[in-house]
DRENBA-685755 format. One line per 8 residues: number of its first residue (from 1); for each residue y, z, x of N, C-alpha, C. Coordinates in nm, 2 decimals, always signed. Atoms other than C-alpha are relative to their C-alpha. Example, Ala and Ser with C-alpha at 12.3 -4.5 7.8 and 13.67 -1.06 7.14 Angstrom:
BEGIN
1) -0.12:+0.00:+0.09:-0.45:+0.78:+1.23:+0.12:+0.00:+0.09 | -0.11:+0.00:-0.09:-0.11:+0.71:+1.37:+0.11:+0.08:-0.08
This chain:
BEGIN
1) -0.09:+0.00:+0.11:+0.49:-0.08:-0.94:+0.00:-0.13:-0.08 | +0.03:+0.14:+0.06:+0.46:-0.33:-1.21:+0.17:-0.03:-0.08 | -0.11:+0.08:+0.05:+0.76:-0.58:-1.31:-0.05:-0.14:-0.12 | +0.02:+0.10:+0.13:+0.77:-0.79:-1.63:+0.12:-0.15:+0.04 | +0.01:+0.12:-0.03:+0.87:-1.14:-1.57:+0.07:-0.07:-0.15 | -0.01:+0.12:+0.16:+1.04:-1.36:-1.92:+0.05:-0.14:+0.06 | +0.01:+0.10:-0.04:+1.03:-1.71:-1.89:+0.03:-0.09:-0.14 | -0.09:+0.06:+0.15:+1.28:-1.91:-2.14:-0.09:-0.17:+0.01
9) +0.01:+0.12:+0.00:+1.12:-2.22:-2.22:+0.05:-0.10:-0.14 | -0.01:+0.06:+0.13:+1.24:-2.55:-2.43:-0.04:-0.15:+0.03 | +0.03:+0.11:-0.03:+1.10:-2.87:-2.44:-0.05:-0.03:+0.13 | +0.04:+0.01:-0.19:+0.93:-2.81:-2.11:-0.17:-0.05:+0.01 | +0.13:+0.01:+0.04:+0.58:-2.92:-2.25:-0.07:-0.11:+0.13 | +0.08:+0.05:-0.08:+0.53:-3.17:-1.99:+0.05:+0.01:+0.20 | -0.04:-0.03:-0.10:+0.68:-3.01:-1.68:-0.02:+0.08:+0.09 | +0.03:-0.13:+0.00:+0.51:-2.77:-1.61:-0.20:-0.06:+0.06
17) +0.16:+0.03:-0.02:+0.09:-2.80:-1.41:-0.03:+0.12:-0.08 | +0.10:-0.10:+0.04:-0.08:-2.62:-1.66:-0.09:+0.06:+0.06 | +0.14:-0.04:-0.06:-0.41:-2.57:-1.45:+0.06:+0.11:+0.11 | -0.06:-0.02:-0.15:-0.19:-2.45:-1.10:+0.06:+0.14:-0.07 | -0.08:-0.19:+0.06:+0.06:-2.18:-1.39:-0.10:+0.08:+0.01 | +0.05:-0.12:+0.03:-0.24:-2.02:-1.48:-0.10:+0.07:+0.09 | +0.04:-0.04:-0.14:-0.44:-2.01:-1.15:+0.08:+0.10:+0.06 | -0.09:-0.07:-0.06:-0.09:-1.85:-0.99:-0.02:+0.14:-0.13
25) +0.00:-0.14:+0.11:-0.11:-1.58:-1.33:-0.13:+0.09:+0.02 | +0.18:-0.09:-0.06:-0.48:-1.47:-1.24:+0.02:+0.04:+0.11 | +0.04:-0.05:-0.16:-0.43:-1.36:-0.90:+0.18:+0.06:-0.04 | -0.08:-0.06:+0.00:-0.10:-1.20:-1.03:-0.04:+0.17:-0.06 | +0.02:-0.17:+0.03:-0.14:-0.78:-1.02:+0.15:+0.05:-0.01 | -0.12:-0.13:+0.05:+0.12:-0.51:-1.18:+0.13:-0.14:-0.03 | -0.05:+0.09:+0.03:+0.31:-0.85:-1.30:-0.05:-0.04:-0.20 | +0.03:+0.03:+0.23:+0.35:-0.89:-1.73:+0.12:-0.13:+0.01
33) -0.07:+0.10:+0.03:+0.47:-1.22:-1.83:+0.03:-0.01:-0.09 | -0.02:+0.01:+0.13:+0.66:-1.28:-2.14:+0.02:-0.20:-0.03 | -0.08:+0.13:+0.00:+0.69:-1.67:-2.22:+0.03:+0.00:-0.12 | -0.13:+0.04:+0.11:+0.97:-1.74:-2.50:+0.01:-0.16:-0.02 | -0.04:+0.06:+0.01:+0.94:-2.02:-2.66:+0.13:-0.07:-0.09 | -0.13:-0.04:+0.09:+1.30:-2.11:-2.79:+0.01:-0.18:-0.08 | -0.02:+0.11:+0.11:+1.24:-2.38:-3.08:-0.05:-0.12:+0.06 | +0.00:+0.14:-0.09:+1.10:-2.66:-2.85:-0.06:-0.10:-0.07
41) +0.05:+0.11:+0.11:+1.04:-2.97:-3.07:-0.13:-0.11:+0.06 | +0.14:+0.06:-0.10:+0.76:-3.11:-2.78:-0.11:+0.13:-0.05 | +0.15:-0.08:-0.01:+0.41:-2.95:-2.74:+0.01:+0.17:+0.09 | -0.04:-0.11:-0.12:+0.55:-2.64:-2.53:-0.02:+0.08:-0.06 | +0.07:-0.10:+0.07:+0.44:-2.38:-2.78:-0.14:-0.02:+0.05 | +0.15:-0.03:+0.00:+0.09:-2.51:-2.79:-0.08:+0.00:+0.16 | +0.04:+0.05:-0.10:+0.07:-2.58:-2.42:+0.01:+0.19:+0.07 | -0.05:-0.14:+0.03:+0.21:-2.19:-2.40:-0.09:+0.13:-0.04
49) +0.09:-0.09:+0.06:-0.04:-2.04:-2.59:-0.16:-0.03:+0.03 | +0.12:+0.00:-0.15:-0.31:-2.24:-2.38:+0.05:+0.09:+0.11 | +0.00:-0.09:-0.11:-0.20:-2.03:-2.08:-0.01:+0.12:-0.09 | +0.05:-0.16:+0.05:-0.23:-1.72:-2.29:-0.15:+0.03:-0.01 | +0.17:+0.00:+0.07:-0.56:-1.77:-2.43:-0.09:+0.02:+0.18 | +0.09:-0.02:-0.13:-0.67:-1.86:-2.04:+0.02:+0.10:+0.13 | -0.04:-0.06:-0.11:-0.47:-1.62:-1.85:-0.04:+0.22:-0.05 | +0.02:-0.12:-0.01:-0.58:-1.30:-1.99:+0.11:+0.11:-0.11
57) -0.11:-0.13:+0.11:-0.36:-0.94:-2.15:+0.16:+0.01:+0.08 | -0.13:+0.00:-0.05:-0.08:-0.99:-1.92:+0.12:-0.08:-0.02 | -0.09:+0.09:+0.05:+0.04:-1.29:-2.05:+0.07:+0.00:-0.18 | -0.03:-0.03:+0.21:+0.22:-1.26:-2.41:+0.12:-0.17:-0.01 | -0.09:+0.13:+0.06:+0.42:-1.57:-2.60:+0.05:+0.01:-0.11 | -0.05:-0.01:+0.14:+0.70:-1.53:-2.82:+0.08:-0.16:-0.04 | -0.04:+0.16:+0.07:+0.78:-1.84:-3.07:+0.15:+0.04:-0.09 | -0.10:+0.00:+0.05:+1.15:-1.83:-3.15:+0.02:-0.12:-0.08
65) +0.02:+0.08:+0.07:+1.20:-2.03:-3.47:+0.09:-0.09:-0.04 | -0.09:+0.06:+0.04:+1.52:-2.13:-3.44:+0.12:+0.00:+0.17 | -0.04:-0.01:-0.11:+1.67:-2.26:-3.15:+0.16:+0.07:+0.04 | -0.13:-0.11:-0.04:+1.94:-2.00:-2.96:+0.04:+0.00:+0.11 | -0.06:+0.04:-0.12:+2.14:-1.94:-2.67:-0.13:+0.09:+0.11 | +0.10:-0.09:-0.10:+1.96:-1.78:-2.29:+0.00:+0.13:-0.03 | -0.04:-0.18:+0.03:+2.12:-1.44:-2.40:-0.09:+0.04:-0.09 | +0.08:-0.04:+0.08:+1.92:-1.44:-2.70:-0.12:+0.02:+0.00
73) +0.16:+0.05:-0.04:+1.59:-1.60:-2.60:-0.05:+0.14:+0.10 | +0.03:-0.08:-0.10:+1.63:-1.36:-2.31:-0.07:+0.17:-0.10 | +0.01:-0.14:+0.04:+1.70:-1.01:-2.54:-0.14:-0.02:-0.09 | +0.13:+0.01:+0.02:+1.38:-1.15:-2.73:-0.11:+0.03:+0.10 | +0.15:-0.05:-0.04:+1.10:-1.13:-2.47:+0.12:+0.14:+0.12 | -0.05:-0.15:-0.05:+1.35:-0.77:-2.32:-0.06:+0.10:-0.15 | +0.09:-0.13:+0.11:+1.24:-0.63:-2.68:-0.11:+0.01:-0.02 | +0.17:+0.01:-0.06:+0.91:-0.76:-2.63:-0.05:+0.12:+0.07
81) +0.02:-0.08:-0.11:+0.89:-0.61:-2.32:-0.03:+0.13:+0.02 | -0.03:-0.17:-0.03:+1.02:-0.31:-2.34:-0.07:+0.10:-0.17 | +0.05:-0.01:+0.14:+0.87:-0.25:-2.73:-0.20:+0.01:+0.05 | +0.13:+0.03:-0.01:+0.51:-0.35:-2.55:-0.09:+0.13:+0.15 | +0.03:-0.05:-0.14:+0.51:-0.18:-2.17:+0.13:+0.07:+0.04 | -0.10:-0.09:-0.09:+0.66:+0.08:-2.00:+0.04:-0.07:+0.17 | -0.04:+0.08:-0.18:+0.82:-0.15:-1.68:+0.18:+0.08:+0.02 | -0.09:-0.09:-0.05:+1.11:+0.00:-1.49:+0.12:-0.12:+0.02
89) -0.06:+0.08:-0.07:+1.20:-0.37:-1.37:-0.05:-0.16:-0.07 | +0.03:+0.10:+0.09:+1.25:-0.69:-1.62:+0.07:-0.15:+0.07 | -0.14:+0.10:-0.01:+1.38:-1.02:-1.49:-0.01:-0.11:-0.08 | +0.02:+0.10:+0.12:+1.38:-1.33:-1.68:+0.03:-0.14:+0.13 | +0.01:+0.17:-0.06:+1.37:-1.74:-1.55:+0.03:-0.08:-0.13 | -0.05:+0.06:+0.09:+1.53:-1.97:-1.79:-0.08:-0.19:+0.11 | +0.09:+0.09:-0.07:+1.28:-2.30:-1.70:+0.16:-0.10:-0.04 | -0.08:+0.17:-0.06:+1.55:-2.61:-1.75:+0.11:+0.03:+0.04
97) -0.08:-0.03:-0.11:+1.81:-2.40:-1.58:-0.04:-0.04:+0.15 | +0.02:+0.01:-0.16:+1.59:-2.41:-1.25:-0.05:-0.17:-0.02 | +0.06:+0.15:-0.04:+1.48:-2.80:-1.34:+0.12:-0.08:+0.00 | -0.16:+0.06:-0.01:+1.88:-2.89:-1.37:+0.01:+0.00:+0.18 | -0.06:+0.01:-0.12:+1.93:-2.76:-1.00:-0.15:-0.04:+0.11 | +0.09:+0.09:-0.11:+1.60:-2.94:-0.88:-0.14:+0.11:+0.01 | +0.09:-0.11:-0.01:+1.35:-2.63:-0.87:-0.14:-0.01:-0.08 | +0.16:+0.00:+0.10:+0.97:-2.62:-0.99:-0.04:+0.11:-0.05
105) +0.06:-0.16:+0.07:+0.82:-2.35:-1.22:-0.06:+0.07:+0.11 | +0.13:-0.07:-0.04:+0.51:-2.35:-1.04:+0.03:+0.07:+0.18 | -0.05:-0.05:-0.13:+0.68:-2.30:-0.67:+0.10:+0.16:-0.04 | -0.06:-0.12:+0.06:+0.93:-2.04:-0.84:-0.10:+0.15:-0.02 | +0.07:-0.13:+0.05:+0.64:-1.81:-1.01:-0.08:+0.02:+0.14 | +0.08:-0.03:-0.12:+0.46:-1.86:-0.67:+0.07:+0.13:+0.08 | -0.15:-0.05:-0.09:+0.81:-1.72:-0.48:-0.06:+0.14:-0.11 | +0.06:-0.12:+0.09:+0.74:-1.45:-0.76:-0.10:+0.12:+0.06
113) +0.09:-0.11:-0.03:+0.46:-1.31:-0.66:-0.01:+0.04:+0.14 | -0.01:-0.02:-0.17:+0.49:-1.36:-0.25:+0.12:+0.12:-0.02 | -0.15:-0.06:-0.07:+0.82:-1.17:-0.30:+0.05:+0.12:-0.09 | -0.01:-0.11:+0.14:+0.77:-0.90:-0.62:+0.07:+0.15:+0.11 | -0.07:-0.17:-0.01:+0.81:-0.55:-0.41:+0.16:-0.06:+0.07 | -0.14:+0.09:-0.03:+1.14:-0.78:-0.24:+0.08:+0.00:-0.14 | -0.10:+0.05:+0.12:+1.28:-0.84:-0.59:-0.01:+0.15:-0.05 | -0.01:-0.15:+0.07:+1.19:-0.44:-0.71:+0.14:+0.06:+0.08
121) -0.04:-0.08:-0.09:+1.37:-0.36:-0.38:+0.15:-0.02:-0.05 | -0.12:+0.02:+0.01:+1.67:-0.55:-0.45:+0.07:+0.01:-0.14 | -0.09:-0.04:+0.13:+1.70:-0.46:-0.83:+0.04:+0.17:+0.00 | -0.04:-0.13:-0.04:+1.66:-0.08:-0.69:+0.12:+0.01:+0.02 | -0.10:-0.05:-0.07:+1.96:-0.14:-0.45:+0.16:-0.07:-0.15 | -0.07:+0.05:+0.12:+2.15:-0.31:-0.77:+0.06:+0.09:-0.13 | -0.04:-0.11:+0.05:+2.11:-0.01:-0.99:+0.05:+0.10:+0.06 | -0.10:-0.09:-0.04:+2.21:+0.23:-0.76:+0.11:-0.02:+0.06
129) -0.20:+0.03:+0.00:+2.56:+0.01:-0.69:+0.05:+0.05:-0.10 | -0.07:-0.02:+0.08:+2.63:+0.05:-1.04:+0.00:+0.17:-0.05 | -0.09:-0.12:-0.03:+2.83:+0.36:-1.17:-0.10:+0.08:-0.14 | +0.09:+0.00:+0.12:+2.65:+0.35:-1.53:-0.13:-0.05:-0.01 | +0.14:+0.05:+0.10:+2.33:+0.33:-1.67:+0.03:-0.09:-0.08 | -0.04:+0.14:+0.04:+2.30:-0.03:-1.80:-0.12:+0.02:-0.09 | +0.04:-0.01:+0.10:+2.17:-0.07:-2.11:-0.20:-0.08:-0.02 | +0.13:+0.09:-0.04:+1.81:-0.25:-2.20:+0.01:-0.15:+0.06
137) -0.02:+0.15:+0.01:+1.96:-0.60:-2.21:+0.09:-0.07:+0.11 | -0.08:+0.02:-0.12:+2.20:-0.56:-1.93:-0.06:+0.02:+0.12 | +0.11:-0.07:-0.10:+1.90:-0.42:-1.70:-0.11:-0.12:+0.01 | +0.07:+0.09:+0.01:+1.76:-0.78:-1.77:+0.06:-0.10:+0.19 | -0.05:+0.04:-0.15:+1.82:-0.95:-1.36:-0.07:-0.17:-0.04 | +0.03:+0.13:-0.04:+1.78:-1.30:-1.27:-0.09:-0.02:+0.10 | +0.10:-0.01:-0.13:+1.46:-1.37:-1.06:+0.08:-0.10:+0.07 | -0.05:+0.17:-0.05:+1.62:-1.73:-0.96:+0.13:+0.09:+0.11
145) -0.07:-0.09:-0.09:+1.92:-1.49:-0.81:-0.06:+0.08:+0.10 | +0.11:-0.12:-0.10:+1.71:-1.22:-0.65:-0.03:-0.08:+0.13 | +0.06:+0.08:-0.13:+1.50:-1.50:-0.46:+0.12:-0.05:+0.09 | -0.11:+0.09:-0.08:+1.83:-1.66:-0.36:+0.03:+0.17:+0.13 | -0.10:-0.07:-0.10:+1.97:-1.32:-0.17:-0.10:+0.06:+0.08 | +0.07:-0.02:-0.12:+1.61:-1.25:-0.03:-0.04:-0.10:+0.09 | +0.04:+0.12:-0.08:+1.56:-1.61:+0.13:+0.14:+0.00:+0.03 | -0.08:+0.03:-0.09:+1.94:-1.59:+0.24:-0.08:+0.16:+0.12
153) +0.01:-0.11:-0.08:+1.86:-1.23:+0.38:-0.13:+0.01:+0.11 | +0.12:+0.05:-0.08:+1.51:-1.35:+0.54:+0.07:-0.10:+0.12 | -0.05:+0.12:-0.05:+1.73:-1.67:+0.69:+0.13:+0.12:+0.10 | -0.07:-0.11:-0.08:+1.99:-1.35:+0.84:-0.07:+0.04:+0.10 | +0.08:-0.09:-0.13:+1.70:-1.19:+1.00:-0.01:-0.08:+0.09 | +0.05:+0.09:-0.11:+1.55:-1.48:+1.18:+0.04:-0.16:-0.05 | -0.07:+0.12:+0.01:+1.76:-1.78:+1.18:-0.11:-0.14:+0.01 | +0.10:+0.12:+0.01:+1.45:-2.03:+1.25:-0.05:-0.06:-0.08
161) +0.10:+0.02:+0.11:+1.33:-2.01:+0.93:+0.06:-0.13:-0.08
């Protein structure tokens, strides 16, 4: 089952191993990336549209031209997404959210792919909590969440870890 991925970037131009993102994007299957860039006044566009050029048809890059809030950046690569590919399952990563609480892209997108049918599983059990059908933009999940409740729920099974 393939899940689409958006990835809010602003001013993240030097935060980021270019060489290491797009290594981890090549050996990514049934995985579409959208990266958003939202106004960033550093090189993060052009560093952005190097991993496009070298990562292939799965990777896409939208240039927002006027800097906006995560809701917006977000519903941008959701109309992307959903306007480009038929995916069942969208989440999004807002990059200086996870570099505020100490977190790396390139370990994050890694976590990504070790743990994709994990994160399908847990947006499955997420939709069938709720009562309603949730719209395009509300059907948008937080990977950074997800990972958190399958690394506590890993840490449940076998306390060693």
């Amino acid at each position: 089952m393939r899940i689409g991925i958006i990835i809010i970037f602003y001013n993240n131009a030097t935060q980021k191993d270019k060489n290491f993102f797009i290594a981890q994007i090549k050996d990514f299957e049934s995985i579409e990336l959208c990266l958003v860039d939202n106004n960033s006044k550093d090189d993060t566009l052009n560093v952005l549209q190097e991993i496009k050029e070298e990562s292939g048809s799965r990777v896409s890059v939208i240039e927002i031209k006027k800097k906006t809030t995560e809701n917006a950046a977000k519903r941008a690569g959701a109309r992307y997404m959903f306007n480009q590919f038929n995916l069942r399952h969208t989440g999004f990563i807002n990059v200086n959210e996870i570099h505020q609480k100490g977190e790396v892209l390139n370990s994050l997108v890694r976590s990504v792919y070790d743990n994709k049918e994990a994160i399908i599983d847990e947006n499955l059990k997420t939709i069938a909590k709720q009562d309603v059908k949730q719209t395009l933009f509300k059907s948008v999940f937080s990977v950074v969440d997800y990972l958190k409740i399958i690394n506590s729920n890993l840490n449940c099974l076998n306390p060693s870890l």
